[in-house]
Wavefront OBJ file of the C-alpha trace (Angstrom):
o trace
v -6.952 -19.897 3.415
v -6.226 -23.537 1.374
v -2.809 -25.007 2.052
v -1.794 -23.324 -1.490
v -2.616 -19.634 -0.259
v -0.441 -20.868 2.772
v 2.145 -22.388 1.040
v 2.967 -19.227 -0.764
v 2.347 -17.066 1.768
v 5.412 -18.865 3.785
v 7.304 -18.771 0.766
v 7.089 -15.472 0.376
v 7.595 -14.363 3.873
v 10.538 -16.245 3.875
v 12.286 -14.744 0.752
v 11.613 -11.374 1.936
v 13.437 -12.136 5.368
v 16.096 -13.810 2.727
v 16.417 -10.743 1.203
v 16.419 -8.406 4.242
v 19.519 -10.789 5.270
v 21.430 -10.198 2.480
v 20.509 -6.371 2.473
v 21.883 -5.877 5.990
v 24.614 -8.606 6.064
v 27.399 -6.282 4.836
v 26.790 -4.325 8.257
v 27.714 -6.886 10.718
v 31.263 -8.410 12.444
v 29.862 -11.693 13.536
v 27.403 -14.440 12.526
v 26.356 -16.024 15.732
v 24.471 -19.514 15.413
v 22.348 -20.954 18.341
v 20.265 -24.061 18.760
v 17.214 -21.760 18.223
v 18.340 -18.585 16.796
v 20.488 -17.086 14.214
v 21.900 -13.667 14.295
v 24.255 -10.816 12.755
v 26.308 -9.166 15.820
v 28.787 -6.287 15.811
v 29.930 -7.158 19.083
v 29.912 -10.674 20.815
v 31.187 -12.020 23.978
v 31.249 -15.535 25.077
v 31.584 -16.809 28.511
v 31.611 -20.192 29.888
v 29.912 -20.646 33.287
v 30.652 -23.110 35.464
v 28.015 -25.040 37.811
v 28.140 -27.607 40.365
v 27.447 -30.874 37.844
v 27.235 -28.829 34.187
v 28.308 -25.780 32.125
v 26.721 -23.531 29.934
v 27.193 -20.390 27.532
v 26.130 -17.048 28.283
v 26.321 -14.645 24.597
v 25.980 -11.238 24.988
v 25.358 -9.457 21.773
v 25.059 -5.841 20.768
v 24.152 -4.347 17.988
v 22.392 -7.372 16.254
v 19.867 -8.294 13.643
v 17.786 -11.878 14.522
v 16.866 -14.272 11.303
v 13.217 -14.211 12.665
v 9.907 -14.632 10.115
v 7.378 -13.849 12.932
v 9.570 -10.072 14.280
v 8.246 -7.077 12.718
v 11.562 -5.609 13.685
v 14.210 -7.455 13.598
v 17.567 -4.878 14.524
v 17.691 -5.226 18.461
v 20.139 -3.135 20.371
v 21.258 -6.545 22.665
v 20.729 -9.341 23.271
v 21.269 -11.832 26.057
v 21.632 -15.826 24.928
v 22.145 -18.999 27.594
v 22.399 -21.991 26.170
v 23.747 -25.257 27.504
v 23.753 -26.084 23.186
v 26.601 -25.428 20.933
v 27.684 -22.284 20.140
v 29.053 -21.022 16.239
v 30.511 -17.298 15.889
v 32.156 -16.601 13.233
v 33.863 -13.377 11.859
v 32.643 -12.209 8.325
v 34.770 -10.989 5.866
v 35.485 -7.157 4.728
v 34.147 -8.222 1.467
v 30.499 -7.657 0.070
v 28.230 -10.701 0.652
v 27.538 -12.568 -2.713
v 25.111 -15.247 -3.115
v 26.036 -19.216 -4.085
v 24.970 -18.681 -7.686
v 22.541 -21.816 -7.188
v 21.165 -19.451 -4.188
v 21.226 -16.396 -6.762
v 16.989 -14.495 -6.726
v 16.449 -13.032 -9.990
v 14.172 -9.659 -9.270
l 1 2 3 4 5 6 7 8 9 10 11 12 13 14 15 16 17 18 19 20 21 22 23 24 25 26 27 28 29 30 31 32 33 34 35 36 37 38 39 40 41 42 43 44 45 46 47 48 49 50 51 52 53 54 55 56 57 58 59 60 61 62 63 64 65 66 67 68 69 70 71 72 73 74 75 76 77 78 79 80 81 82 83 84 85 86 87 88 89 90 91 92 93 94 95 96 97 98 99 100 101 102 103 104 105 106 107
């Protein structure tokens, strides 16, 4: 495989998890952004945990979907995150996702 064939592959792969985002996006509460991850969540809780010198966050998630190329499935019934990172969960809106129209795929 040249570094064309691989090129589009990537692109591709990517678009389709694009796509699978925006299919399944309406279904979710919560966005929940992590150093490393990125997920839809209809239930999150966030706890701060105390240690001798430090903190860190400990997310529990149920009922999620991970932004992940390299899962062949993707929907995981929880999931368990800590992170000594910051932390973004926000609450989507009622209303059906739309697209930035400079984000707009024509199929």
């Amino acid at each position: 495989m040249d570094d064309d064939d691989f090129d589009d592959y990537d692109r591709e792969v990517e678009l389709a998890l694009y796509r699978e985002y925006r299919d399944v996006v309406g279904q979710f509460k919560y966005v929940v952004e992590t150093e490393r991850r990125f997920y839809l969540a209809n239930e999150v809780t966030q706890t701060r945990v105390d240690t001798a010198n430090d903190f860190y966050f400990e997310l529990v998630m149920h009922d999620v979907w991970v932004w992940d190329v390299y899962r062949s499935d993707r929907f995981v019934k929880s999931v368990k995150v800590l992170t000594f990172k910051d932390v973004n969960i926000e609450e989507l809106s009622t209303r059906e996702f739309k697209l930035p129209k400079e984000l707009a795929l024509d199929e």
